[in-house]
RODO-2510 file (C-alpha; in nm, 4 decimals, decimal comma):
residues 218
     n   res          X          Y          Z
     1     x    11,0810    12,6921    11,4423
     2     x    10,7056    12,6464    11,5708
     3     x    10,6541    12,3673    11,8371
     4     x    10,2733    12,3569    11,8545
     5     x    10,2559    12,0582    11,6133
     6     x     9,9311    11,9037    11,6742
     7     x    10,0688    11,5506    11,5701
     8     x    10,3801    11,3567    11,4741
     9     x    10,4404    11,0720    11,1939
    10     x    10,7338    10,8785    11,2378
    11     x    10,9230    10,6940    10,9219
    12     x    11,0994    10,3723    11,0652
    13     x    11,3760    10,2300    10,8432
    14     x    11,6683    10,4877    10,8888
    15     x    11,4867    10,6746    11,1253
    16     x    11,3951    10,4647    11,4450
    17     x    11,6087    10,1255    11,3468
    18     x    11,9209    10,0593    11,1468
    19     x    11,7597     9,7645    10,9269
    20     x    11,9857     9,7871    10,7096
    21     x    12,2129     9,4720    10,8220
    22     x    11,8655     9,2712    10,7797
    23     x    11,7241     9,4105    10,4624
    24     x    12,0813     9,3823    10,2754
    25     x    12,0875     9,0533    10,3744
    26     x    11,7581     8,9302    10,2603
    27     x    11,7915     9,1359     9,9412
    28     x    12,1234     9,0006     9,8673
    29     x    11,9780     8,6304     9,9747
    30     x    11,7183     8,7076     9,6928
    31     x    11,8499     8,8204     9,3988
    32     x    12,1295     8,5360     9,4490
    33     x    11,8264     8,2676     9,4995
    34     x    11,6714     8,4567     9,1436
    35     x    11,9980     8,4339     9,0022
    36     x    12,0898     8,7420     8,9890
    37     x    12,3825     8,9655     9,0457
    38     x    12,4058     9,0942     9,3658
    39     x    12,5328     9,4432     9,4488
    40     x    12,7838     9,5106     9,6892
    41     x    12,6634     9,6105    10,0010
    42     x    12,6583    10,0598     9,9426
    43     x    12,4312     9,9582     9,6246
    44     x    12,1887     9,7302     9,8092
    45     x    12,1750    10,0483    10,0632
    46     x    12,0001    10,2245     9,8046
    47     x    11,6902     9,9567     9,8338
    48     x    11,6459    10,0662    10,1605
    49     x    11,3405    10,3114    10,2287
    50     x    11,1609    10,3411     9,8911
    51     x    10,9120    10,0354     9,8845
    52     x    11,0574     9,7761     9,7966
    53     x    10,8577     9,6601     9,4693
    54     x    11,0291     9,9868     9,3270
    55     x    11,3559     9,9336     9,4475
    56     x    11,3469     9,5935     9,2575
    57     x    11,2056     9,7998     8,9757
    58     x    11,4220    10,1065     8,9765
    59     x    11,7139     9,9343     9,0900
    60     x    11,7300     9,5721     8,9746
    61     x    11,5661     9,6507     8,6763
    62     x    11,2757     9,4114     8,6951
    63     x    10,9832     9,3972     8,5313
    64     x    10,6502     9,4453     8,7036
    65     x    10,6039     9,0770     8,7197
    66     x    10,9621     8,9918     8,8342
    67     x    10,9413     9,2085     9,1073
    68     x    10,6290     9,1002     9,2266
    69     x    10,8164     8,7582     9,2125
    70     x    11,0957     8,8615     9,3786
    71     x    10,8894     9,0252     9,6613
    72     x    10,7232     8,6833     9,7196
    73     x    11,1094     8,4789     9,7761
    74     x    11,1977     8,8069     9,9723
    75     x    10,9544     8,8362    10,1962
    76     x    10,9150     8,5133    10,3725
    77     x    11,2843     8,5349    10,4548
    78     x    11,2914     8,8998    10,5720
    79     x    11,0405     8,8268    10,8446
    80     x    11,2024     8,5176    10,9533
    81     x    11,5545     8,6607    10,9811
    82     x    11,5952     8,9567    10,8579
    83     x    11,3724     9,1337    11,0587
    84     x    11,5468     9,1020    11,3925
    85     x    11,9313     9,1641    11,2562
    86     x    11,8657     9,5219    11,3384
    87     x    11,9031     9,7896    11,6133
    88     x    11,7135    10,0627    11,7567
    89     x    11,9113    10,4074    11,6608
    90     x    12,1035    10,6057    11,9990
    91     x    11,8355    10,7810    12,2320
    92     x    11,5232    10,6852    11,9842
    93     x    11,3716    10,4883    12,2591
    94     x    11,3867    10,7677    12,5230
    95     x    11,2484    11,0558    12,2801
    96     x    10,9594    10,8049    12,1710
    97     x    10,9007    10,8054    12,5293
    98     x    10,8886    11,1781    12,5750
    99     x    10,6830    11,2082    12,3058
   100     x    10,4154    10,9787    12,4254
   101     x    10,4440    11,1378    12,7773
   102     x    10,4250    11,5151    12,6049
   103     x    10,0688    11,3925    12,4610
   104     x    10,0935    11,4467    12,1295
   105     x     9,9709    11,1839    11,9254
   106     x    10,2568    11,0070    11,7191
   107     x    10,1725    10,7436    11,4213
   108     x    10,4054    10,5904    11,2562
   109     x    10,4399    10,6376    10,8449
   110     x    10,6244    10,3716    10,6883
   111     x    10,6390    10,2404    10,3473
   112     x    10,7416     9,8823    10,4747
   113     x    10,3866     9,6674    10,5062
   114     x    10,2661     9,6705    10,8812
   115     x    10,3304     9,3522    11,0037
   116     x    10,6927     9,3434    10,9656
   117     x    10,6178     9,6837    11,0742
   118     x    10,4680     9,6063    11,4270
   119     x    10,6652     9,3250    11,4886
   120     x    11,0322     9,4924    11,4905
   121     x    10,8176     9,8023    11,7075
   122     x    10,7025     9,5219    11,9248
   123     x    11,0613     9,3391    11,9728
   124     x    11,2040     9,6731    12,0577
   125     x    10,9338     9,7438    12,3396
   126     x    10,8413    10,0290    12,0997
   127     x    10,4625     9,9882    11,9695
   128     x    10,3268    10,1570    12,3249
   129     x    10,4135    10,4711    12,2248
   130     x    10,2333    10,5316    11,9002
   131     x     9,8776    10,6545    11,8859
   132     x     9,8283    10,4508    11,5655
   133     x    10,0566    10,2668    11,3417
   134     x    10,0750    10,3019    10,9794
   135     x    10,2732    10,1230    10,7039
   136     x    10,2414     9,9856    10,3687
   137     x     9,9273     9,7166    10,2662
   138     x    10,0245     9,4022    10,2770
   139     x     9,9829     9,3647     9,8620
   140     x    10,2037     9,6687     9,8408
   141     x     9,9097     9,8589     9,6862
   142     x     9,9628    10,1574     9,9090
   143     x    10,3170    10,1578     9,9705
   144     x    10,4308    10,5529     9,8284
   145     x    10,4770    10,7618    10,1329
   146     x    10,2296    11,0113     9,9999
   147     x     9,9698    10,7585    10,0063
   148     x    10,0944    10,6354    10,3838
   149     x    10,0943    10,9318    10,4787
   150     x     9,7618    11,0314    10,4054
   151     x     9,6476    10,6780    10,5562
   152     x     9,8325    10,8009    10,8927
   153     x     9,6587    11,1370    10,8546
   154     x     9,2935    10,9896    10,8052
   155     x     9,3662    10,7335    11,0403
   156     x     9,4411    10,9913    11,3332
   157     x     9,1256    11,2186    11,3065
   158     x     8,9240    10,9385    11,2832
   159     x     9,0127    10,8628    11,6609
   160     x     8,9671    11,2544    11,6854
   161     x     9,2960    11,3535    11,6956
   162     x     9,4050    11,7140    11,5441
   163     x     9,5578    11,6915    11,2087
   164     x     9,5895    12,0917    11,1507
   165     x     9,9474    12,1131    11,2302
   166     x    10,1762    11,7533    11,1130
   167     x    10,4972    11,6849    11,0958
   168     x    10,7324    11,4445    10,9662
   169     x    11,0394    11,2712    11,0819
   170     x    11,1686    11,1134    10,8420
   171     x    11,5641    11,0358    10,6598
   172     x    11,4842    10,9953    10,2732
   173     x    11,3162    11,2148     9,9873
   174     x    11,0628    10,9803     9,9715
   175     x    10,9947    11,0784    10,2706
   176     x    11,0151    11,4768    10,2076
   177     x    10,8109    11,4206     9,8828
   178     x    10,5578    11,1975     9,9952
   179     x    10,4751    11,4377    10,3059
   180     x    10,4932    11,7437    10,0487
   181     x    10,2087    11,6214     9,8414
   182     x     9,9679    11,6671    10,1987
   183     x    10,1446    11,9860    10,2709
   184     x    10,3196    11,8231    10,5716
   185     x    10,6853    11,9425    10,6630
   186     x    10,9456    11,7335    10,7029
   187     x    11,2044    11,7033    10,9833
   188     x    11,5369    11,5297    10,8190
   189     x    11,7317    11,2663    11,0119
   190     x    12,0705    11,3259    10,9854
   191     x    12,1653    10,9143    11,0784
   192     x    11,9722    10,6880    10,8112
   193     x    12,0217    10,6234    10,4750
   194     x    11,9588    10,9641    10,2989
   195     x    12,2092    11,1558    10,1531
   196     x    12,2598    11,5741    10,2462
   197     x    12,0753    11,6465     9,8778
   198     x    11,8379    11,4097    10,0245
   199     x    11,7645    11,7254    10,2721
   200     x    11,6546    11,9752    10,0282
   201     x    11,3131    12,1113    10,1161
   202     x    11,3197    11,9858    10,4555
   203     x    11,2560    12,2443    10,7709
   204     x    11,5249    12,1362    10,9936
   205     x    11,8008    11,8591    11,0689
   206     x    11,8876    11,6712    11,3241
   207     x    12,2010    11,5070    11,3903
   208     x    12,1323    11,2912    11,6860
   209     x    11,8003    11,1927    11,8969
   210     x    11,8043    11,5005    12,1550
   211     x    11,8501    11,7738    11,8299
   212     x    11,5429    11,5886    11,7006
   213     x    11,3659    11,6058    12,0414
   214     x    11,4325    11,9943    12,0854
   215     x    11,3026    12,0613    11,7136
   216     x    11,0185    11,8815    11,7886
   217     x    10,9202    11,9167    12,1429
   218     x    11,1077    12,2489    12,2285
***
């Protein structure tokens, strides 16, 4: 595999934290609060990574309107709980580090909104090393990862950095699938939330933090 990428974009949920414990929680808080039923806890997995206004669509079965509802009781409580009842994966840190060090510009691509966003890279001590971060709007407007993505992408050659050779780290198909549609690869993260079909049209696997630094840094 080719190491010359000219850039790097980083998902974050089930690729640089497990927040999981916090999401679950909030959604679980949420749908109990709308009065709901609540899933058990491998269902509410499934909510993690997609944006969330689908995942109440897709997965709760909400209308448009009721999941634009429940996004407004979720929210709120996410980011003044949930947010922090979650952990930075094994040897993340340290390869974020390399990567900032090696000089290639990094940005992360995530379809969770970017304040929520920043705030669990800045609790971790992460933020420093990104070139530019990128997330979902805050109305959820551009929340698919193929629209992220491209945000990212314009985003880093407007500071003049080279966007000719991307990749992507990330551990769902949205994540695949959203890069695909800007002809960006993906690298697959074999600890998050995706699933091994999950993997298909991915260019390589990693199964722990130094696998993913060799694949991308050589």
């Amino acid at each position: 595999m080719t190491t010359n990428w000219s850039c790097f974009l980083f998902d974050l949920d089930g690729t640089i934290i497990d927040s999981a414990p916090g999401i679950t929680a909030s959604l679980a808080w949420t749908l109990e609060r709308l009065g709901r039923p609540v899933p058990s806890h491998t269902e509410l997995l499934a909510y993690v990574g997609p944006p969330i206004l689908d995942s109440f669509r897709d997965l709760a079965g909400m209308t448009v309107d009721e999941a634009q509802h429940a996004l407004e009781v979720y929210r709120p409580h996410y980011l003044q709980t949930g947010i922090f009842n979650s952990s930075v994966y094994p040897g993340v840190a340290q390869l974020l580090k390399r990567v900032q060090e090696s000089a290639i510009p990094i940005s992360l691509a995530t379809s969770k909104p970017e304040l929520p966003a920043t705030t669990a890279l800045d609790y971790y001590g992460l933020a420093q090393h990104f070139t530019v971060i990128t997330g979902a709007s805050q109305d959820e407007v551009r929340s698919r990862k193929a629209d992220v993505v491209a945000e990212a992408l314009r985003r880093l050659a407007a500071i003049g950095v080279d966007t000719s050779n991307p990749v992507m780290v990330g551990d769902r198909e949205h994540d695949v699938h959203g890069a695909a549609e800007h002809g960006v690869p993906t690298i697959f993260v074999e600890w998050g939330y995706g699933t091994v079909a999950e993997q298909a049209g991915t260019i390589g696997v990693a199964a722990t933090a130094e696998e993913l630094g060799a694949l991308l840094l050589g």
